[in-house]
Backbone as CSV, one residue per row, in Angstrom:
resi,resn,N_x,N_y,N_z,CA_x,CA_y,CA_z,C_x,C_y,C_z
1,UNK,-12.913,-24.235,-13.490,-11.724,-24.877,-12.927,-11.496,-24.354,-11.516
2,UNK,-11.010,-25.142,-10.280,-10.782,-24.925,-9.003,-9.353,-24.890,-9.168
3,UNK,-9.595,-22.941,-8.791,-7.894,-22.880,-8.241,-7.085,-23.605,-7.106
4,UNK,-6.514,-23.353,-7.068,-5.286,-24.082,-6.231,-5.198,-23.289,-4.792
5,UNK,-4.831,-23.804,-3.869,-4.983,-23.247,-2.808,-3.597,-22.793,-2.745
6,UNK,-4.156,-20.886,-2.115,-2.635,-20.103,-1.551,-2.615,-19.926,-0.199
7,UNK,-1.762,-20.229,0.259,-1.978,-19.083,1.856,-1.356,-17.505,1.483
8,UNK,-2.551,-16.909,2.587,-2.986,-15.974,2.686,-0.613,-15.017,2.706
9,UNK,-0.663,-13.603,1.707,0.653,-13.258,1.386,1.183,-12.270,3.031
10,UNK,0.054,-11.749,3.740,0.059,-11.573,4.930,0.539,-11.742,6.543
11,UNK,-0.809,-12.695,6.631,-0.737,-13.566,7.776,-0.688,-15.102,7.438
12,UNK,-0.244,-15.528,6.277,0.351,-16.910,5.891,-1.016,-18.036,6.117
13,UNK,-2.104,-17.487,6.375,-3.221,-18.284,6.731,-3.523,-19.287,5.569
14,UNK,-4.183,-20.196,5.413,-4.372,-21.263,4.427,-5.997,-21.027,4.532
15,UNK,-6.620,-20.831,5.683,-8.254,-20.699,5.192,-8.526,-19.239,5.000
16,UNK,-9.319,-19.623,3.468,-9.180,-18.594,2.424,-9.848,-18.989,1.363
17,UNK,-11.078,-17.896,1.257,-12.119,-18.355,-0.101,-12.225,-17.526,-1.166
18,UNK,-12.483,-17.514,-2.790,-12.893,-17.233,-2.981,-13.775,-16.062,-2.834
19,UNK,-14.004,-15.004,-2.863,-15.140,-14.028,-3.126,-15.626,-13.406,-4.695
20,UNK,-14.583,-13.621,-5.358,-14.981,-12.695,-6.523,-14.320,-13.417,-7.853
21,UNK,-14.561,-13.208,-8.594,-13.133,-13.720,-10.327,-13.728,-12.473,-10.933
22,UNK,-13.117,-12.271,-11.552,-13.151,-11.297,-13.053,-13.551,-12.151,-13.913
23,UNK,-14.646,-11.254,-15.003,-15.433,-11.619,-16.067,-14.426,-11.741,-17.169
24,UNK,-14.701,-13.005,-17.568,-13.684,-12.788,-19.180,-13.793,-11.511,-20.243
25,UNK,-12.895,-10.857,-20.503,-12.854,-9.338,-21.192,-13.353,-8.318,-20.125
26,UNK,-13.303,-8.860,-18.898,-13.328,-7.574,-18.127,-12.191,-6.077,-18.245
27,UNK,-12.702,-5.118,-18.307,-11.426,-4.138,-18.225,-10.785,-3.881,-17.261
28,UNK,-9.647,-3.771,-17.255,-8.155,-3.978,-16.114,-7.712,-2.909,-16.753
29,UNK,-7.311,-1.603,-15.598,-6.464,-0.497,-16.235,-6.405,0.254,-15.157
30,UNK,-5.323,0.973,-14.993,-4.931,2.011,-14.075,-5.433,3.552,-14.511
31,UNK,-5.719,3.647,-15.511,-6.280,4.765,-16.579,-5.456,5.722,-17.282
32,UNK,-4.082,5.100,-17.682,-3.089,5.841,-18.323,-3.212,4.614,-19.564
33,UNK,-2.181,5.212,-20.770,-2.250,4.248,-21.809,-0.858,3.789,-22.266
34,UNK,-0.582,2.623,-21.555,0.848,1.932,-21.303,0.953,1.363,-22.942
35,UNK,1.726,1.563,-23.352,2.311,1.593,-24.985,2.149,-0.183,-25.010
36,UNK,2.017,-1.496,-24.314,2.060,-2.191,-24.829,1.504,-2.807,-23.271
37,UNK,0.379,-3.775,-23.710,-0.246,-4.447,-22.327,-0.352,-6.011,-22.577
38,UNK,0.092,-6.833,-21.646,-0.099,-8.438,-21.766,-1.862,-8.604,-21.486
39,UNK,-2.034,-9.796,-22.537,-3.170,-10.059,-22.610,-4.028,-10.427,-21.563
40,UNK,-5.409,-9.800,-21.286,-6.259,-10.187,-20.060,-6.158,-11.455,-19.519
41,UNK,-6.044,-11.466,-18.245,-6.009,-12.557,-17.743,-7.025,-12.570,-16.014
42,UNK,-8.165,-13.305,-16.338,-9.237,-13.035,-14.902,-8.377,-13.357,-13.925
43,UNK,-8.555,-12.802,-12.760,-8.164,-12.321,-11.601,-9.558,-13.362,-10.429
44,UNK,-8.878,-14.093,-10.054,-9.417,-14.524,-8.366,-9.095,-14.036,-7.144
45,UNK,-9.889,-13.380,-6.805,-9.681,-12.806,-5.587,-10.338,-13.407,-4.068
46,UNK,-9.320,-13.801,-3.381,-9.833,-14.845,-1.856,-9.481,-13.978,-0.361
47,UNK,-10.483,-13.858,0.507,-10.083,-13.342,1.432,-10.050,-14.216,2.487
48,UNK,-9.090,-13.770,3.285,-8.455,-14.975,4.535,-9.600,-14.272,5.361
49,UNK,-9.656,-15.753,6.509,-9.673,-16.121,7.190,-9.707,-15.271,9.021
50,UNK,-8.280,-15.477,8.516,-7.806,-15.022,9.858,-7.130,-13.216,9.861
51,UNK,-6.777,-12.748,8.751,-6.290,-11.520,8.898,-7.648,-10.378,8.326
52,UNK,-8.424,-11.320,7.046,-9.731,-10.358,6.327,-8.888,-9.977,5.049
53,UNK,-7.381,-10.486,4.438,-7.260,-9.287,3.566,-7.527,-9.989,2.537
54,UNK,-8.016,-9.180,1.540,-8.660,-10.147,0.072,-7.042,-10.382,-0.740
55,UNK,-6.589,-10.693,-1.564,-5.409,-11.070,-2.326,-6.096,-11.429,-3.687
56,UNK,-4.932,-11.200,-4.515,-5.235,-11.870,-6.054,-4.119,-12.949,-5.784
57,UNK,-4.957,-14.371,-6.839,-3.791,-15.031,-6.905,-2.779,-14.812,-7.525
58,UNK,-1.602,-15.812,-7.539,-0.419,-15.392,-7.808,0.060,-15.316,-9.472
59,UNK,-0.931,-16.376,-10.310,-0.948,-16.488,-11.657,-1.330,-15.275,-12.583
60,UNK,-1.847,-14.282,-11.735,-3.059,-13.306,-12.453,-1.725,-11.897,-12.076
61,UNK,-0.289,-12.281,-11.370,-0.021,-10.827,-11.209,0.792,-10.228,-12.511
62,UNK,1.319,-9.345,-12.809,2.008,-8.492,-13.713,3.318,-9.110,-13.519
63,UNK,3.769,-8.838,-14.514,5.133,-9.268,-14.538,6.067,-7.521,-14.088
64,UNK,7.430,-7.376,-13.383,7.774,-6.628,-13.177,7.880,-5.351,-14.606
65,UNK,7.944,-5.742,-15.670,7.953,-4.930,-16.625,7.002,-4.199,-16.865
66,UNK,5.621,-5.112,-16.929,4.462,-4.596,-17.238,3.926,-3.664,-15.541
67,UNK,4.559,-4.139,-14.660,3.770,-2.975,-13.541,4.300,-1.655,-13.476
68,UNK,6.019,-1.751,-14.474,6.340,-0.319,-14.440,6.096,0.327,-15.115
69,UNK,5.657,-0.281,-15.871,5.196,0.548,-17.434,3.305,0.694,-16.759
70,UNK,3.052,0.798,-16.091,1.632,1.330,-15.578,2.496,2.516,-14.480
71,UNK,3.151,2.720,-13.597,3.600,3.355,-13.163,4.238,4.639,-14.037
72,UNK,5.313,4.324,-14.805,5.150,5.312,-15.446,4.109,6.327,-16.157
73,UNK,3.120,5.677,-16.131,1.892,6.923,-16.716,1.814,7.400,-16.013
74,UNK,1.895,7.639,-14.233,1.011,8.507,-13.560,1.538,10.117,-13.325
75,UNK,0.935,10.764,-13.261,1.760,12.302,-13.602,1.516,12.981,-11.860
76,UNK,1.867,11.970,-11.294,1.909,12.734,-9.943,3.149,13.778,-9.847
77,UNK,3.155,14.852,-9.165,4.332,15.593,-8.812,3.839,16.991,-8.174
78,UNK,5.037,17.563,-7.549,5.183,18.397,-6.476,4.342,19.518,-7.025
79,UNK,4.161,19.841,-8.003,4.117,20.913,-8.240,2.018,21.378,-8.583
80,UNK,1.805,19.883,-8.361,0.049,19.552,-8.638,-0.717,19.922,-7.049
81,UNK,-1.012,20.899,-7.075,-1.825,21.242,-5.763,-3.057,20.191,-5.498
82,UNK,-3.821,19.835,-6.583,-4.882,18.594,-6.299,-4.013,17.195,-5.325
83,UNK,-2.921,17.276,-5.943,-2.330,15.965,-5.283,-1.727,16.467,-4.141
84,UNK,-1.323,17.604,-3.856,-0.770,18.187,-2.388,-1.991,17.726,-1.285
85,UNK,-3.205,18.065,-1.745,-4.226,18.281,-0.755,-4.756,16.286,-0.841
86,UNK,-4.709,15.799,-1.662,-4.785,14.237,-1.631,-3.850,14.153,-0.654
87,UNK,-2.940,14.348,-0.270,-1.513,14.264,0.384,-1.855,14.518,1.561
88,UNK,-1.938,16.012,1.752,-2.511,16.538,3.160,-3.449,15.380,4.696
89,UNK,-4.412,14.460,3.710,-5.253,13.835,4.444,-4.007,13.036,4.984
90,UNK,-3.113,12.910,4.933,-2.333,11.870,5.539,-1.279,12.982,6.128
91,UNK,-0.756,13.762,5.628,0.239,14.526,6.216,0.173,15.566,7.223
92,UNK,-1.409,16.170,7.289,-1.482,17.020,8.417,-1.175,16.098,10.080
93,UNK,-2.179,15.000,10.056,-2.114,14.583,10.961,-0.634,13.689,11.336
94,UNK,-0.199,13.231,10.461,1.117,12.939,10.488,2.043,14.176,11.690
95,UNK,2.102,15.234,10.521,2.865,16.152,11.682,2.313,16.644,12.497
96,UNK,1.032,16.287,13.021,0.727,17.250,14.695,1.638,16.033,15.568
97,UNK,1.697,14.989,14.808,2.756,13.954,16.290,3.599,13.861,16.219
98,UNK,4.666,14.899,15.415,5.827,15.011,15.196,6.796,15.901,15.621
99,UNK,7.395,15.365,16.291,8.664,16.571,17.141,8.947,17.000,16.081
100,UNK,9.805,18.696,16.436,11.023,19.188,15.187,12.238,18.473,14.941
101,UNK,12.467,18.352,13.223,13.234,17.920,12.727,13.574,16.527,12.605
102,UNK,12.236,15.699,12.774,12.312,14.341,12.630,12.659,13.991,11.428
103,UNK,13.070,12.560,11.433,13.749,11.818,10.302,12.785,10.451,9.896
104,UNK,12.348,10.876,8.599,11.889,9.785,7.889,11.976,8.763,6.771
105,UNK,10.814,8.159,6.147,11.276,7.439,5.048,10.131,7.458,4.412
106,UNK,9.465,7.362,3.179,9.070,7.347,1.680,8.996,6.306,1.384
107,UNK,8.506,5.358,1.629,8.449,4.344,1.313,7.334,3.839,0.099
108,UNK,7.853,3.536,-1.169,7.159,3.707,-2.357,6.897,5.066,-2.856
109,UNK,8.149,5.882,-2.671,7.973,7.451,-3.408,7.295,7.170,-4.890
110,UNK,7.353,6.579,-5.890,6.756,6.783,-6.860,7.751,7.599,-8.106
111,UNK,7.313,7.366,-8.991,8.069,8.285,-9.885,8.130,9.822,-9.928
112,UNK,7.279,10.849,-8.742,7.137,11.573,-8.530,7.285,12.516,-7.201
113,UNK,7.744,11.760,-6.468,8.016,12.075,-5.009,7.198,13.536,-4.921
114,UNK,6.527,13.448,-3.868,5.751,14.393,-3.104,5.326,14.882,-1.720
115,UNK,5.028,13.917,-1.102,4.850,13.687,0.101,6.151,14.384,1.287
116,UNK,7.453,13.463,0.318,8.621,13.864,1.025,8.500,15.381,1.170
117,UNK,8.485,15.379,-0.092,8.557,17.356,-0.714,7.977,18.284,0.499
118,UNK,6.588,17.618,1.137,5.291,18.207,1.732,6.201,18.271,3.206
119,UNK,6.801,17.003,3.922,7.390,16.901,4.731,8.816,17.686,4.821
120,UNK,9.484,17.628,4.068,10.846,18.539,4.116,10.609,19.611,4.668
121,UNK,9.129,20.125,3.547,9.277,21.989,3.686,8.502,22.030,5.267
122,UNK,8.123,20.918,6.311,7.872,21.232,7.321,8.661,21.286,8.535
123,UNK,10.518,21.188,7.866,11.048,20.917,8.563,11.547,19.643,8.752
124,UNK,11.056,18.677,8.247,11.978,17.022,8.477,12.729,16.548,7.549
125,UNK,13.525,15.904,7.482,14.409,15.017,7.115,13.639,13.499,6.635
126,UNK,13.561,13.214,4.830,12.854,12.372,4.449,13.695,11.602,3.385
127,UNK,14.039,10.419,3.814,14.861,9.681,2.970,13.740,8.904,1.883
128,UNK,14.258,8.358,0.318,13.217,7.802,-0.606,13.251,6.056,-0.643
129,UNK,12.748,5.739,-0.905,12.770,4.452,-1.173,11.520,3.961,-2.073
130,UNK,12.363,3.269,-3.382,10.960,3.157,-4.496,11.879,1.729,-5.237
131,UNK,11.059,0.439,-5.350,11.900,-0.444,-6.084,11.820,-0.216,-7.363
132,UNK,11.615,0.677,-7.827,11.444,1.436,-9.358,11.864,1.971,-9.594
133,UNK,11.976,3.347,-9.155,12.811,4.764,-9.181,13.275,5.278,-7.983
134,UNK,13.540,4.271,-6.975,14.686,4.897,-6.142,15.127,3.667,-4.884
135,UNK,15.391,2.813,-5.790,15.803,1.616,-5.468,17.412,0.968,-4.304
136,UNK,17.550,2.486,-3.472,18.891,1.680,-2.533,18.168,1.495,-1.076
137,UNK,18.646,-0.055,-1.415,18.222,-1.178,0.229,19.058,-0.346,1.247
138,UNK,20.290,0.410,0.831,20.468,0.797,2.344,19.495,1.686,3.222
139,UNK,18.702,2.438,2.334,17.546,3.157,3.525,17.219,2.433,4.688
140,UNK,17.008,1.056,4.625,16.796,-0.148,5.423,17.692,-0.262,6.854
141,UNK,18.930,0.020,6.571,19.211,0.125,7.607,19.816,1.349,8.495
142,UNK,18.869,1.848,8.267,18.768,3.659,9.368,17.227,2.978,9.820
143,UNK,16.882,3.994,11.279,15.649,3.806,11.988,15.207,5.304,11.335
144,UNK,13.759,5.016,11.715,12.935,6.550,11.531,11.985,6.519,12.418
145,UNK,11.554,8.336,12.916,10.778,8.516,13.457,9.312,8.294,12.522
146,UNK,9.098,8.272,11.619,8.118,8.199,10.769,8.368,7.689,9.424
147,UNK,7.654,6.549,9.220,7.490,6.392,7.446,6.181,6.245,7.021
148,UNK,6.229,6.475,6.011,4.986,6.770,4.991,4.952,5.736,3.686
149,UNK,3.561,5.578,3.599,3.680,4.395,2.341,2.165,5.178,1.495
150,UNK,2.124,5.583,0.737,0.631,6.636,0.220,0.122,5.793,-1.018
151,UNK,-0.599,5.070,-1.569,-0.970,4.377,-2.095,0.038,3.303,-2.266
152,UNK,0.502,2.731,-1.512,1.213,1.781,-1.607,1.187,-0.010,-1.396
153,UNK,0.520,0.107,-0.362,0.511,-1.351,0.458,-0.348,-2.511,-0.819
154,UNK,-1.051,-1.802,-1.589,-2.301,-2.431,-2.202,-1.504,-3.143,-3.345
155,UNK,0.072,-2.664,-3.644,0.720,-2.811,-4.498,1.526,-3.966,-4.463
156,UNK,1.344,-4.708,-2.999,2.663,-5.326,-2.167,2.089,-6.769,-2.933
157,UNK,3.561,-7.738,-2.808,3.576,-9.404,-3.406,3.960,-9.980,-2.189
158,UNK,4.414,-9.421,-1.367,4.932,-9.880,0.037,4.454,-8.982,1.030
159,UNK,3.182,-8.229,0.925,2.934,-7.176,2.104,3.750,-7.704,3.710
160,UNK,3.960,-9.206,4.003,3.959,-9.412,5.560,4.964,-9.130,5.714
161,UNK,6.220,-9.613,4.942,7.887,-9.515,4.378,7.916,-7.844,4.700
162,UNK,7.648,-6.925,3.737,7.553,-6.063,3.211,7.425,-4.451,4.577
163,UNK,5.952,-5.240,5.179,5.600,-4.460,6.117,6.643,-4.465,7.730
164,UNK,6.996,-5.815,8.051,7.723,-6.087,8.999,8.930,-5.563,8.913
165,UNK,9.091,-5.293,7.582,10.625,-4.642,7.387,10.440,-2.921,7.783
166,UNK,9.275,-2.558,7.380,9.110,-1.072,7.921,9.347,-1.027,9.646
167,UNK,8.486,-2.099,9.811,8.206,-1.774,11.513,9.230,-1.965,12.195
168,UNK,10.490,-2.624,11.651,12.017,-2.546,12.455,12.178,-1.660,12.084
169,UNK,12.242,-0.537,11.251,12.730,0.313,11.057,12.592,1.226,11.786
170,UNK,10.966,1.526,12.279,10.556,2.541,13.000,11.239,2.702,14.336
171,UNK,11.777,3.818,15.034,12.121,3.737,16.435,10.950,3.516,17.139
172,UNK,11.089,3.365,18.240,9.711,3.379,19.682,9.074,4.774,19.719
173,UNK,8.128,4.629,19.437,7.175,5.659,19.925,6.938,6.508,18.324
174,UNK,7.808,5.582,16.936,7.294,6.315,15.680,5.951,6.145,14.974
175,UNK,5.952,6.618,14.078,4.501,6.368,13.545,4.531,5.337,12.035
176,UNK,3.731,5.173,11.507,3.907,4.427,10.093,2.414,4.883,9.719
177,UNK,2.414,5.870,8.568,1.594,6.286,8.029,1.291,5.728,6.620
178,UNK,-0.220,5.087,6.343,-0.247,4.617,5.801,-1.609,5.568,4.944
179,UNK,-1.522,5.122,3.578,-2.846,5.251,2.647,-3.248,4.383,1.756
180,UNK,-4.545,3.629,1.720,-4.925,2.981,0.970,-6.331,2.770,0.929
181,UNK,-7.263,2.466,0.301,-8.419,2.476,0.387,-9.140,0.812,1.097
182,UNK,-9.739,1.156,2.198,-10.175,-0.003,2.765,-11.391,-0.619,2.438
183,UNK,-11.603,-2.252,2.132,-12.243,-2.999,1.193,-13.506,-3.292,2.450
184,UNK,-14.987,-3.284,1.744,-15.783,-3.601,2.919,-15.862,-4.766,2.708
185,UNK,-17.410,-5.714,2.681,-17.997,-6.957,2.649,-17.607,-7.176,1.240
186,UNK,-18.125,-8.682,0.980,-18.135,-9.227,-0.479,-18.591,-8.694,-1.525
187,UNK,-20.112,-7.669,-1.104,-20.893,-7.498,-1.738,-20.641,-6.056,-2.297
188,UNK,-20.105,-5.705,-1.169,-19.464,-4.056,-1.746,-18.275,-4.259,-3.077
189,UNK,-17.203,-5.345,-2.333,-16.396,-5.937,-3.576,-16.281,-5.824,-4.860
190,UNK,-17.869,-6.087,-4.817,-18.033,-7.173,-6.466,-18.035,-5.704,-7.619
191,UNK,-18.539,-4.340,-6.735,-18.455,-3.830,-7.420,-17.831,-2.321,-7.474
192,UNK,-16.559,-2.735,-6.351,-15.612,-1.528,-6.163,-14.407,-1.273,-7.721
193,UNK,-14.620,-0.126,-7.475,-13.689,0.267,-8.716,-11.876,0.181,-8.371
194,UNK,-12.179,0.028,-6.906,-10.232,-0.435,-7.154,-9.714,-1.294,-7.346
195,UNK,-10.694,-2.170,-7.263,-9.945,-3.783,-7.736,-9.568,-3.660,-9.037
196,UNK,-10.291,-3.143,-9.862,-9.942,-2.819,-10.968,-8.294,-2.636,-11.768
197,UNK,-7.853,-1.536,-11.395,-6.607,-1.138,-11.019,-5.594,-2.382,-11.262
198,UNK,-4.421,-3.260,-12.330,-4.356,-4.430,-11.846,-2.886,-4.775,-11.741
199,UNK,-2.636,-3.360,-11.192,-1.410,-3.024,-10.175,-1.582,-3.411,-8.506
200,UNK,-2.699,-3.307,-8.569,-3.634,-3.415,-6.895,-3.818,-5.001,-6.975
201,UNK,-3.454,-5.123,-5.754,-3.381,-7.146,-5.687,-3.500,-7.655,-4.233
202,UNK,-3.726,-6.366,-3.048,-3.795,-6.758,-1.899,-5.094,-5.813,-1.674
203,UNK,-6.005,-6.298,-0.526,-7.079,-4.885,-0.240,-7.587,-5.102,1.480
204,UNK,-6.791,-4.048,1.410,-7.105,-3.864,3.278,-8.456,-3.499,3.626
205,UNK,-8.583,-4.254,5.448,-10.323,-4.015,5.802,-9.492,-2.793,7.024
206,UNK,-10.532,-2.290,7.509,-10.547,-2.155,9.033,-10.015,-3.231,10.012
207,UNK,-10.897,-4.259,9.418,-10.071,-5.352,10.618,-8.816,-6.007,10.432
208,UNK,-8.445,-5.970,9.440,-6.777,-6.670,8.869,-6.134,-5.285,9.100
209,UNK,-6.037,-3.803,9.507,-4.853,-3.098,10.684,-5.547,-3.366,11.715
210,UNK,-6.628,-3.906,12.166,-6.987,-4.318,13.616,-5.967,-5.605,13.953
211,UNK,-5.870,-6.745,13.063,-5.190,-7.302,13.106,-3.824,-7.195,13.490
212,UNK,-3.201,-6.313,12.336,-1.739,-6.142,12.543,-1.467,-5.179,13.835
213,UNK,-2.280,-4.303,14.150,-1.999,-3.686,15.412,-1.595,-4.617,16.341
214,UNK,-2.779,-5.698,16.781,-2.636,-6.236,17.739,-1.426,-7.336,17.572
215,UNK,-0.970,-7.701,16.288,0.134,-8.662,16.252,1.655,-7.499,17.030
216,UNK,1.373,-5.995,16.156,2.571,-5.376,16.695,2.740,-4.599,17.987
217,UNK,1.242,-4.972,18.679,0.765,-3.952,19.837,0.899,-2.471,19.886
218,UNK,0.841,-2.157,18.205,0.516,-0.786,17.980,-0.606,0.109,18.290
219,UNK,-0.719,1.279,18.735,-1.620,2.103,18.624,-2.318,2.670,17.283
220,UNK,-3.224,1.890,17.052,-4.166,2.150,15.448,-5.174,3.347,15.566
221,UNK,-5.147,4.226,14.806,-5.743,5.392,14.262,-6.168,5.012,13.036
222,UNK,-7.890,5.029,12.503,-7.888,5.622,10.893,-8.918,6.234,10.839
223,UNK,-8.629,6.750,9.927,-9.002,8.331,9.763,-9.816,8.329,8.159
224,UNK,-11.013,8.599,8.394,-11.736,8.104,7.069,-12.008,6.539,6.070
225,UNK,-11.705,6.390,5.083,-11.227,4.946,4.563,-10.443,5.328,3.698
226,UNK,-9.397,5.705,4.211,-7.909,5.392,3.962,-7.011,5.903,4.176
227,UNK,-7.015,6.471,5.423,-5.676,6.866,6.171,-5.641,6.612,7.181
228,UNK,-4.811,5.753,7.902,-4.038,4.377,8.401,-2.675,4.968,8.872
229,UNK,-2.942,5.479,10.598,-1.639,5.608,11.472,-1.341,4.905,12.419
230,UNK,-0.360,4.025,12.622,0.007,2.859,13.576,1.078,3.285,14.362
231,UNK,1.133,3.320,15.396,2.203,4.169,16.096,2.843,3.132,17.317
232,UNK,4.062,3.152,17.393,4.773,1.788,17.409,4.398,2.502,19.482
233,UNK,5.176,1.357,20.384,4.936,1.577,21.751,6.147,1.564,22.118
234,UNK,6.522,2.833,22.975,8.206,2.958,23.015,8.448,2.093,24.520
């Protein structure tokens, strides 16, 4: 059967193919064991056009119940040094461009907030924001010198909505630190293990923050495949 055409949840693009579906009884799992899971359902995945970012369609996503109940399994927290130093790859370089006592935001803290934790004890000021577990829209309207999104973006139903709302937020000359793992060719695709994951529904290239840089005339940094600093132009 020929799906239906989406534009792209991004850059709103309409040319957009196909690259991949999921095998019927393929396994879908975040690798925790969520007490009750809706039945498999294959996943089409199309990458635009014009921005590169692959997307799942919209029929194949989780319902809000079932994505929190995958969230809740994950046992991230402050107190896990493995996840401090997962952390680090994004947070050292974060603060070498950071004046004292800057003010930030958390964006998708998680049921475990950490990052903030990492940032506080360096001296800054880190407000949370999680539509799960720490759900007030007013964070939205304060600016920050820095926000952070650490496995997050891959999670987004509206990344363009979503992301544009960060980048007002940021003052001139802040940063927006990002983590996520960046998707190569088709062929690498077919048999990456994060698609897997079926909380994950967006998958960034190199060239889709090449993209958004140049839409926000940001200064783009990344740093391995998957840490992603965009630093606004004051």
């Amino acid at each position: 059967m020929t799906e239906p055409s989406y534009p792209c949840p991004l850059c709103y693009g309409v040319n957009n193919r196909e690259i991949y579906r999921d095998r019927q009884g393929q396994a879908l799992t975040t690798g925790g064991n969520a007490p009750s899971r809706p039945a498999f359902i294959p996943r089409a995945y199309h990458r635009c056009a014009r921005c590169n970012l692959i997307f799942v369609l919209p029929h194949a996503l989780l319902s809000a119940q079932a994505e929190k109940a995958e969230y809740d399994q994950h046992q991230n927290h402050p107190q896990d040094l493995g996840y401090r130093r997962f952390l680090s790859r994004l947070a050292n370089p974060l603060l070498d461009g950071l004046a004292p006592q800057s003010q930030g935001l958390d964006f998708g803290s998680g049921p475990g907030p950490t990052l903030s934790v990492m940032l506080t004890e360096a001296g800054h000021t880190v407000a949370l924001y999680d539509p799960f577990y720490a759900d007030d829209a007013g964070v939205f309207d304060q600016s920050y010198d820095f926000i952070t999104a650490t496995e997050v973006v891959e999670h987004l139903r509206h990344p363009q909505v979503e992301l544009a709302r960060l980048w007002h937020c940021l003052r001139p000359g802040g940063t927006l630190g990002l983590m996520t793992k960046l998707s190569r060719d088709d062929g690498a695709f077919a048999g990456w293990h994060y698609k897997s994951d079926r909380t994950h529904i967006c998958f960034f290239s190199r060239p889709t923050f090449e993209w958004l840089a140049q839409g926000w005339q940001a200064h783009l940094t990344i740093l391995g495949q998957d840490v992603i600093l965009l630093r606004k132009p004051v």
